[in-house]
C-alpha positions, 0 to 999 in steps of 0.5 A: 840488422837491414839488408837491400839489395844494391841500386844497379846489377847486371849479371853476365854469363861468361864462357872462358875457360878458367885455370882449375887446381883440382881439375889438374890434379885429377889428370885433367889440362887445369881448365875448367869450360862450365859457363860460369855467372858473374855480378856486376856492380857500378859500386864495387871494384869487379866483377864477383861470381855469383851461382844461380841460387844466389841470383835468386836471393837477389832477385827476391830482395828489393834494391829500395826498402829494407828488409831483416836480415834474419827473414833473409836467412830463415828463407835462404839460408845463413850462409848464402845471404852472408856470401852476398853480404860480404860480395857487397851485393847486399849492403847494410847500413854501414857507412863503407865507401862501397856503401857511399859509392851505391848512394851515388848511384841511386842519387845521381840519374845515370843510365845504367849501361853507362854507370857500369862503364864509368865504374869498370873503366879506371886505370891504376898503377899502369906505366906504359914505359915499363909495359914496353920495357916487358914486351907488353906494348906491340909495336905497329909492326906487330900489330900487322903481323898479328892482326892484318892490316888497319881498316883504310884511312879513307873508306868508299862507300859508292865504289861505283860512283866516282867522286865529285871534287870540291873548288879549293878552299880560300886560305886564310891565316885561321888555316895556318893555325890549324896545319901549325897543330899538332901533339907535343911529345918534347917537352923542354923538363927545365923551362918553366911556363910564363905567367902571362900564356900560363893565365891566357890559356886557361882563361881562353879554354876553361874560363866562363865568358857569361852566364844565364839563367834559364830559371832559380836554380837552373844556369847556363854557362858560356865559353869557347867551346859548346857543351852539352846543355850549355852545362860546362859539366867539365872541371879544370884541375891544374897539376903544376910542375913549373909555371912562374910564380905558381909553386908546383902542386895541385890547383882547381881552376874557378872559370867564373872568377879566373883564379885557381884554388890551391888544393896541395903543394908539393915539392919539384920532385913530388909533382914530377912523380905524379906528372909521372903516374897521372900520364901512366908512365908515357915519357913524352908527355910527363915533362910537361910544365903543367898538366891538366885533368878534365873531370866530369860532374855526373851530377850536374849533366844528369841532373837535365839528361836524367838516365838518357842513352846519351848523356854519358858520350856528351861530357866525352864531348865536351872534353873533346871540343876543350881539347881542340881550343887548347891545341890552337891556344898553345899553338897559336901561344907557341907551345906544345900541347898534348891530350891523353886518355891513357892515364891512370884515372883511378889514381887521379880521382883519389888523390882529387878526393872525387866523390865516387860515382857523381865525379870522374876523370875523363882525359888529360892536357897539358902544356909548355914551352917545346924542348930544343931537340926531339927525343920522341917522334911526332908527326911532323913528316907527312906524306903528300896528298893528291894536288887535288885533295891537300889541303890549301 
């Protein structure tokens, strides 16, 4: 049998104290303060303990060319090579989804800091209704308690300098749209999204205006938002619970062709229930006619941004500027709108059935007509600013 060691690793040094069994039982307080090392790996769920005789195995195996596993353990021991065999820090040619995930991670240009990020980041089967039902989710009041006040909304940094006030701003109606915006927290759960707004928001948001080819093999893509490279990295999957027309399920928007591709159907109840775990139980957001996940294709941004420090943060760009069209879309439509990170990625990925490592969930939309009353609080009372510095 072939072992390599896997394609990234990085190896922290942890200093918290951790429950101890047998310290308890000898008299002691059940803790045990030794630093302790821990290995980490894009490819695997978490982080695994390691001791510093296996970092040296580690270190004298090379992450590239095989290496025979009886070699291994005539020089370090039968047992130390089978505890990173089975911490999948060493990998075999079995095809595991550990071993596929690290293929992504050799084939794919990521920037290590990064990949870990990525990798270490995915919820899973988190509800935040039920977090605050169990005291888990501190109120703003706590937070102040606990933590002090927030750093200010408007920091100086020429305390003293005074300021030098700006002529009013020319209003137009582009400045009514914009104070019209706002995230939806009520969404009417038995009103179903017309055909016609349905396809006009994902046209205007997601859909391809034109394209160009910089070379064979290498094109750009233009829509209403700017994106990193002119890559539009970013894919539009459609969770639809209730849109005219469409039945309830899962769909991939093409921005080229303007058509969805129906991925799975599912009935009413089956789509409320995930609308439900895709938002991690946030109540205000998962009545929602349709819902939309916003998936990074790692593979197509790094293939220019090749291990650059900053590719990572331009997809969360890009899904950024995404975001704001679809806000004045459905503003300007007369529909709600919300977007959310707080949702449980990991869940999403697999049901999407996302390649690991070279794909990723990256935040979530949605949108729909408004309910009649509101149950969840939204900013709509604000208070005023100086005459000076409100906006016109």
């Amino acid at each position: 049998m072939q072992l390599r060691r896997c394609a990234h690793l990085m190896v922290e040094l942890e200093s918290e104290p951790r429950f101890d069994f047998n310290d308890l039982l000898a008299g002691g307080d059940g803790l045990d303060r030794r630093a302790a090392w821990l290995a980490h790996a894009p490819h695997l769920p978490g982080p695994v303990p390691v001791t510093l005789a296996m970092l040296a195995v580690l270190e004298a195996v090379d992450a590239e060319a095989w290496q025979p596993r009886a070699d291994l353990e005539a020089r370090f021991g039968a047992e130390r090579v089978a505890a990173l065999v089975d911490a999948g820090l060493l990998l075999d040619q079995s095809p595991t989804p550990a071993a596929a995930a690290d293929a992504a991670a050799r084939d794919v240009a990521w920037w290590p800091p990064a990949l870990l990020a990525q990798s270490r980041g995915a919820w899973r089967d988190v509800d935040v209704e039920r977090r605050g039902e169990e005291g888990l989710r501190p109120s703003a009041r706590a937070l102040v308690e606990a933590f002090g006040p927030a750093p200010t909304p408007s920091p100086r940094r020429c305390d003293d300098q005074p300021p030098l006030p700006l002529a009013p701003a020319r209003r137009t109606e582009f400045d009514a749209l914009l104070q019209a915006r706002r995230t939806c927290r009520n969404f009417d759960p038995q009103s179903a999204l017309d055909a016609g707004r349905f396809a006009t928001m994902m046209q205007r948001v997601w859909g391809a205006l034109g394209t160009h080819e910089l070379a064979p093999g290498a094109v750009v893509v233009k829509k209403t938002s700017p994106a990193g490279g002119g890559l539009h990295a970013v894919e539009a999957y459609v969770l639809v619970q209730r849109v005219e027309g469409l039945a309830p399920g899962l769909y991939h928007y093409l921005p080229m062709e303007h058509a969805l591709e129906p991925l799975q159907a599912m009935a009413a109840d089956e789509a409320g229930g995930w609308a439900h775990r895709f938002v991690a139980g946030q109540a205000w957001f998962r009545d929602a006619p349709v819902l939309v996940v916003m998936v990074a294709r790692f593979d197509r941004l790094f293939w220019k941004y090749r291990r650059h420090a900053k590719a990572w943060r331009v997809v969360h760009l890009d899904v950024g500027h995404l975001s704001q069209t679809m806000y004045l879309s459905a503003t300007e439509l007369g529909l709600g709108a919300f977007v959310t990170a707080a949702i449980n990625d990991g869940e999403i990925g697999d049901l999407l059935a996302l390649p690991p490592l070279r794909e990723g969930v990256i935040a979530l939309v949605g949108f729909g007509p408004r309910a009649a009353t509101m149950t969840h609080p939204e900013l709509t009372d604000l208070d005023p600013l100086p005459a000076r510095t409100r906006p016109l």
